[in-house]
C-alpha positions as CSV (number, residue, x, y, z in Angstrom):
1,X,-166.2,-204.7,-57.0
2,X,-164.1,-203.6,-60.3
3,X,-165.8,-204.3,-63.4
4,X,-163.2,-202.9,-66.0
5,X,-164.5,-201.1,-69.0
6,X,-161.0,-201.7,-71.0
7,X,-160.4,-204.9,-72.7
8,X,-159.7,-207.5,-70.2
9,X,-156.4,-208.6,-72.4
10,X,-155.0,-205.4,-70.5
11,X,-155.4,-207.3,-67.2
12,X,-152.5,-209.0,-65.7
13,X,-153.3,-212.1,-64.1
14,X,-154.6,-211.5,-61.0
15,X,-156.5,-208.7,-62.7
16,X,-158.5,-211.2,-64.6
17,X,-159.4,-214.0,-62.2
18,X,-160.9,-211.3,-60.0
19,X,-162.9,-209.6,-62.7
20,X,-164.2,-212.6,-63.4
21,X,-164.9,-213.4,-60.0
22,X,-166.7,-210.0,-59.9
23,X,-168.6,-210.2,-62.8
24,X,-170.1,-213.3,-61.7
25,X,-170.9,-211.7,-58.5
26,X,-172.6,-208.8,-60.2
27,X,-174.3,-211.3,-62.5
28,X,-176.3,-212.8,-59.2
29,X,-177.0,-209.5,-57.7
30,X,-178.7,-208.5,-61.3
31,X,-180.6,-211.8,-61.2
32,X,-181.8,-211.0,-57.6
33,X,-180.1,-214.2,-56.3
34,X,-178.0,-212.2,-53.4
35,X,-178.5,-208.7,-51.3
36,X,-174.8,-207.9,-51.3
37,X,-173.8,-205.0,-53.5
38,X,-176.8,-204.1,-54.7
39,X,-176.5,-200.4,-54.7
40,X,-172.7,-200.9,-56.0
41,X,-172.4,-198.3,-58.3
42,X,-170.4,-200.1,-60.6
43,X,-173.6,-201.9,-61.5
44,X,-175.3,-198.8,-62.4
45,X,-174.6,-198.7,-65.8
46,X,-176.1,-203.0,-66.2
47,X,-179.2,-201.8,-64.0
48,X,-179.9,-199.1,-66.8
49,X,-179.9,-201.6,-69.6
50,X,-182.7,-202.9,-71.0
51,X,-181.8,-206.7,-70.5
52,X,-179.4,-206.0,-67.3
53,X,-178.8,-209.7,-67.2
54,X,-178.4,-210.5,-70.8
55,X,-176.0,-207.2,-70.8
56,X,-173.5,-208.9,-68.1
57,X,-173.6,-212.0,-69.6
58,X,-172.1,-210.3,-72.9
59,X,-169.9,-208.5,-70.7
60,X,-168.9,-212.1,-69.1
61,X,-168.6,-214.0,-72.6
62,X,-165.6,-211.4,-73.4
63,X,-163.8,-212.5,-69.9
64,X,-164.3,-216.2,-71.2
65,X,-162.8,-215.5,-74.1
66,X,-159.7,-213.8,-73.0
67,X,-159.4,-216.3,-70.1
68,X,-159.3,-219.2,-73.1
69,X,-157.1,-217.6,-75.3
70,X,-154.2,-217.8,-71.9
71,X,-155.2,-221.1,-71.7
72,X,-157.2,-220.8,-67.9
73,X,-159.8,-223.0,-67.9
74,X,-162.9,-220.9,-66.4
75,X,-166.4,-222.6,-66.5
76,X,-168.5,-221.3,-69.5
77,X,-172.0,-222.7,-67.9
78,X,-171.4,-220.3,-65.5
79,X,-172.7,-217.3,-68.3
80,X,-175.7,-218.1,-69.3
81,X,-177.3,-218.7,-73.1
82,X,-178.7,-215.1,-73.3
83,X,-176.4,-212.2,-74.5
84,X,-177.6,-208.8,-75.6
85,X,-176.2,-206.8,-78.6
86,X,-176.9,-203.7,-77.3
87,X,-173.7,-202.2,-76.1
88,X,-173.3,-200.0,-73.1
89,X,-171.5,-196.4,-73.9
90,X,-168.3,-195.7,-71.9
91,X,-166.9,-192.5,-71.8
92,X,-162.9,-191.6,-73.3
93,X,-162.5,-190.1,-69.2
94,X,-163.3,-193.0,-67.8
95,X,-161.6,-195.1,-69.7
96,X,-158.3,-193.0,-69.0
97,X,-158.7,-193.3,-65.6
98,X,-159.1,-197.2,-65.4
99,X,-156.1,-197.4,-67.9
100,X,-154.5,-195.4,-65.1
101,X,-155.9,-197.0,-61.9
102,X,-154.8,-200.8,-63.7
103,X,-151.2,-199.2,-64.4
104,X,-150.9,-198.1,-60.6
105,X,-152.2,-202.1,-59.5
106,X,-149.4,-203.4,-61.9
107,X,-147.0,-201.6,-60.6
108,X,-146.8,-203.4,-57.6
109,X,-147.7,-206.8,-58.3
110,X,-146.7,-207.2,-61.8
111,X,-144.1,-205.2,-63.5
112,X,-144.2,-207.0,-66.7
113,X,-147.7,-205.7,-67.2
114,X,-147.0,-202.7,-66.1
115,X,-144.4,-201.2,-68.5
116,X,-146.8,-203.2,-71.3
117,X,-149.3,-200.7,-70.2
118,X,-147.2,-197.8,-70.3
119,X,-146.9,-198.1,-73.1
120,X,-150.3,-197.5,-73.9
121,X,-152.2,-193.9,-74.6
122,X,-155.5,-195.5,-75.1
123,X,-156.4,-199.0,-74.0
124,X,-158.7,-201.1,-76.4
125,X,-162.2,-201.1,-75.0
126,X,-164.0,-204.1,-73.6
127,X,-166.2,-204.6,-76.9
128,X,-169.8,-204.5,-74.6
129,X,-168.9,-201.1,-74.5
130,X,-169.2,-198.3,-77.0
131,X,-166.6,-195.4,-76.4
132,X,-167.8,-191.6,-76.3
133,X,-166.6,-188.5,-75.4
134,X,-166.6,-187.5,-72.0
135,X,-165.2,-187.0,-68.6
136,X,-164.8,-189.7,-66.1
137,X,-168.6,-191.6,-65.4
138,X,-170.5,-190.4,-62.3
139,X,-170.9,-193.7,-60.6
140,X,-167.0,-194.0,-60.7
141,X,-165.5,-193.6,-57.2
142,X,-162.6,-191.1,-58.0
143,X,-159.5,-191.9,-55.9
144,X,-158.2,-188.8,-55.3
């Protein structure tokens, strides 16, 4: 499970059908509706929300959104009506290293993308998130 704190316009194709596909995942483990992944530690950072559910439901609205705007057709109902405008804080680190980790996917399966993300220093954030200073996030699984 890979839910991407950058902005999911950074995603190539692939990239986005499966966050999506995640997200939703992550969406029924937070509403207690499945067993798998529930000590995913991607998820950590929903489970400390206040509303974990009405925080991956934001997350998910931005996914929509950027899925519409390429003209996919993914199935709104599918979110839910509650959203939370409390944002989650993301550190700069981790950030980097996604940016990083999406550049090494692209390179092998979509090389348009890829030298579109080279060009980047610092990708555009997913906007549930709130960007601070730091080093990589703790529940990240470093790739060494």
């Amino acid at each position: 499970m890979r839910l991407w704190s950058i902005h999911p316009k950074h995603l190539d194709v692939k990239g986005l059908v499966a966050l999506w596909r995640e997200a939703l995942l992550a969406k029924k483990v937070l509403e207690g509706k499945t067993k798998s992944y529930l000590h995913h530690p991607q998820l950590n950072r929903f489970k400390k929300h206040k509303k974990p559910v009405h925080a991956i439901n934001s997350y998910l609205i931005c996914i929509y959104d950027e899925a519409k705007r390429r003209g996919y057709c993914f199935d709104e109902s599918r979110i839910g009506k509650n959203f939370s405008k409390e944002k989650i804080r993301i550190s700069s680190g981790q950030l980097a290293y996604e940016l990083k980790h999406i550049r090494n996917k692209t390179k092998i399966r979509d090389l348009k993308k890829f030298k579109e993300l080279s060009k980047i220093k610092s990708p555009d954030i997913h906007p549930f998130f709130l960007k601070v200073p730091g080093k990589v996030e703790d529940w990240e699984k470093v790739k060494r």
